[in-house]
C-alpha positions as CSV (number, residue, x, y, z in Angstrom):
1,X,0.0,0.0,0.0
2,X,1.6,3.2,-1.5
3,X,-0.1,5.2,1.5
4,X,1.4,3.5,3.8
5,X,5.2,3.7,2.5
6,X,4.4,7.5,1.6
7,X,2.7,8.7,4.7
8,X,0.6,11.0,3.5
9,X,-2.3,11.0,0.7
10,X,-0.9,13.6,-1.2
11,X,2.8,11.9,-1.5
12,X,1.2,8.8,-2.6
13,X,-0.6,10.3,-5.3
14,X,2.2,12.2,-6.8
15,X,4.0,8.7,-6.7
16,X,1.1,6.8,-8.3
17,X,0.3,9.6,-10.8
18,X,-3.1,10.0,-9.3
19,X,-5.2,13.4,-7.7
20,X,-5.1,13.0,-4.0
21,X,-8.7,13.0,-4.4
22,X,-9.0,9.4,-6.2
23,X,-6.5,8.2,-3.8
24,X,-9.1,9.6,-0.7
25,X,-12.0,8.1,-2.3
26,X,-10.7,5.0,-2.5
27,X,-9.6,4.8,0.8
28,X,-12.5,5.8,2.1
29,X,-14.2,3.2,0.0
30,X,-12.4,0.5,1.0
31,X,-12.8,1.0,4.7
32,X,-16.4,1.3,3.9
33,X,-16.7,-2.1,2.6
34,X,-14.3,-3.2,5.2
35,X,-16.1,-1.9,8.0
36,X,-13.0,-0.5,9.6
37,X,-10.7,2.0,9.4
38,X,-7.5,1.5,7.9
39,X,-5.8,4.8,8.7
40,X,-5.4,7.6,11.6
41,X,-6.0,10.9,9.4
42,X,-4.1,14.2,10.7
43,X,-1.4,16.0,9.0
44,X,0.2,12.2,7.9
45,X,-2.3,9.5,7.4
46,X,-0.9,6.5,10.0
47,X,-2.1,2.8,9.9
48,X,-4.8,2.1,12.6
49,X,-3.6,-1.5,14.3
50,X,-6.5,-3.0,11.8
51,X,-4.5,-1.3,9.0
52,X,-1.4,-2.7,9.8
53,X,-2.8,-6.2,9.5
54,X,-4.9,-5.4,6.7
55,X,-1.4,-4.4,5.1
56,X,0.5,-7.2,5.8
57,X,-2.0,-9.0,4.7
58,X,-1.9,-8.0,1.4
59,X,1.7,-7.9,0.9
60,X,1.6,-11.5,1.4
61,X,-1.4,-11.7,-1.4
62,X,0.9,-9.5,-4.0
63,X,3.8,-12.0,-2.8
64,X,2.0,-15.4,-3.5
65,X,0.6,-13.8,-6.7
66,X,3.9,-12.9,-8.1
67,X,4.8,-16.0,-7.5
68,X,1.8,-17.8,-8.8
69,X,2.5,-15.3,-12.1
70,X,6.1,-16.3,-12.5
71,X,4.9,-19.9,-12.5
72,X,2.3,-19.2,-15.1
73,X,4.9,-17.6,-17.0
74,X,7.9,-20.8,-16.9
75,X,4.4,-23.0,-17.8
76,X,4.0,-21.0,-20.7
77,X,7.6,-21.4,-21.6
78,X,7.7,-25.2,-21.0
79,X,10.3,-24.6,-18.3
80,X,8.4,-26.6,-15.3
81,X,6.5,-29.8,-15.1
82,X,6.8,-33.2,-15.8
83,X,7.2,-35.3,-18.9
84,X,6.4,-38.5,-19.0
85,X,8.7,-41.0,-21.3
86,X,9.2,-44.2,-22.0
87,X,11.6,-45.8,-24.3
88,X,13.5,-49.4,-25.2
89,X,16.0,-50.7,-22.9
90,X,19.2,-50.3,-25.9
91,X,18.2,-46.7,-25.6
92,X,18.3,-46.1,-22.4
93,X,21.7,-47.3,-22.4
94,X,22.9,-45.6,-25.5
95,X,21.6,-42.9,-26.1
96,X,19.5,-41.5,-23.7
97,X,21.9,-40.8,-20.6
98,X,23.3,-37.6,-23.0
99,X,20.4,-36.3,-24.1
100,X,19.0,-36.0,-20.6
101,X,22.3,-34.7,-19.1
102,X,21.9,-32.2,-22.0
103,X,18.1,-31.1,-20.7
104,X,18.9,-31.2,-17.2
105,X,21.1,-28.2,-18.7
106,X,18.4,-26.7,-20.4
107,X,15.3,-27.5,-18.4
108,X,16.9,-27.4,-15.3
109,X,12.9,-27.2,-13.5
110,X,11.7,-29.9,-15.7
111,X,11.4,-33.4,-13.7
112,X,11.0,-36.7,-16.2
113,X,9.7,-40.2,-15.2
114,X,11.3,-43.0,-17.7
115,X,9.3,-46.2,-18.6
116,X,11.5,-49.0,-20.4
117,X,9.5,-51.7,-22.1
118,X,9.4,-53.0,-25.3
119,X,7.4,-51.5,-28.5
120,X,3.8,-53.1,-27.7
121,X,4.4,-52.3,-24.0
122,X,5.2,-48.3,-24.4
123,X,2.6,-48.2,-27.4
124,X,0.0,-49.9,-24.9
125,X,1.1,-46.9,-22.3
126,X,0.8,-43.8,-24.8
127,X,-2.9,-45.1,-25.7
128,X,-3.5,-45.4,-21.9
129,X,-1.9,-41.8,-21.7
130,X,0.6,-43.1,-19.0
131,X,3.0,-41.5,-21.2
132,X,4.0,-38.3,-23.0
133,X,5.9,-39.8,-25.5
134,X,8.5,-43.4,-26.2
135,X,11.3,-44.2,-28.1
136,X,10.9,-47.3,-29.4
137,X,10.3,-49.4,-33.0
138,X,7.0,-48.5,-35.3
139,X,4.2,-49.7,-33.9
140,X,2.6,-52.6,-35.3
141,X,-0.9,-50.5,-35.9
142,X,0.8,-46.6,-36.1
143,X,-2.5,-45.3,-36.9
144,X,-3.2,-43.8,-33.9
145,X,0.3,-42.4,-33.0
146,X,2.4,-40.1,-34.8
147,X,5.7,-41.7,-35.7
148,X,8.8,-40.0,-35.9
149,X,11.6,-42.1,-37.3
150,X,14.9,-41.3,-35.6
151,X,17.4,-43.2,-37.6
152,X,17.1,-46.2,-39.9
């Protein structure tokens, strides 16, 4: 609360671009439909002891909503979660250590869960959604997957 830090009506509403007017009205607004009074009005406008809670209060709700927006933010980029893969056991040996060492580097927020199995098993799990995605042969019946050849 700008009020608060600024100690008086008219300092906070040179810092928040406002009329000290606006920034009276909604005060006194807000205590209305509060049904308290949030501040001790004299030549500096001081936080009653139900204003001080009120404030901390609210710090804590522009806290945990920063936060919930920089989640929203890393989901939008892909950069939290968890994927679900499966793939044969020759790839997990092979190949797979590197790339994951490489996207523990990149996605460092990204968990994975890895399913080995053969190519009826993993197919059998992407149709069950158990899984996000497998490495592993064509399937016998690949109409209902996409199938992304890696190497012949």
């Amino acid at each position: 609360m700008r009020l608060a830090q600024e100690g008086t009506f008219s300092k906070a509403a040179a810092k928040l671009n406002y009329a000290q007017s606006t920034i009276t009205n909604q005060i006194q607004r807000l205590e209305k439909e509060m049904g308290i009074q949030l501040f001790r009005r004299g030549w500096d406008a001081e936080l009653t002891g139900s204003g001080q809670l009120f404030a901390a209060e609210i710090d804590s709700l522009i806290k945990h909503w920063q936060y919930v927006s920089e989640q929203a933010k890393a989901l939008q980029k892909e950069e939290i979660g968890t994927i679900r893969m499966g793939a044969l056991e020759s790839v997990l040996e092979n190949t797979l250590p590197n790339c994951l060492r490489r996207f523990r580097e990149l996605k460092p927020k990204v968990s994975y869960s890895i399913a080995t199995g053969n190519t009826d098993s993993l197919s059998l799990a992407l149709t069950q959604k158990q899984l996000d995605f497998a490495l592993c042969g064509e399937p016998a019946d690949p109409s209902g997957y996409v199938f992304d050849p890696l190497y012949h």
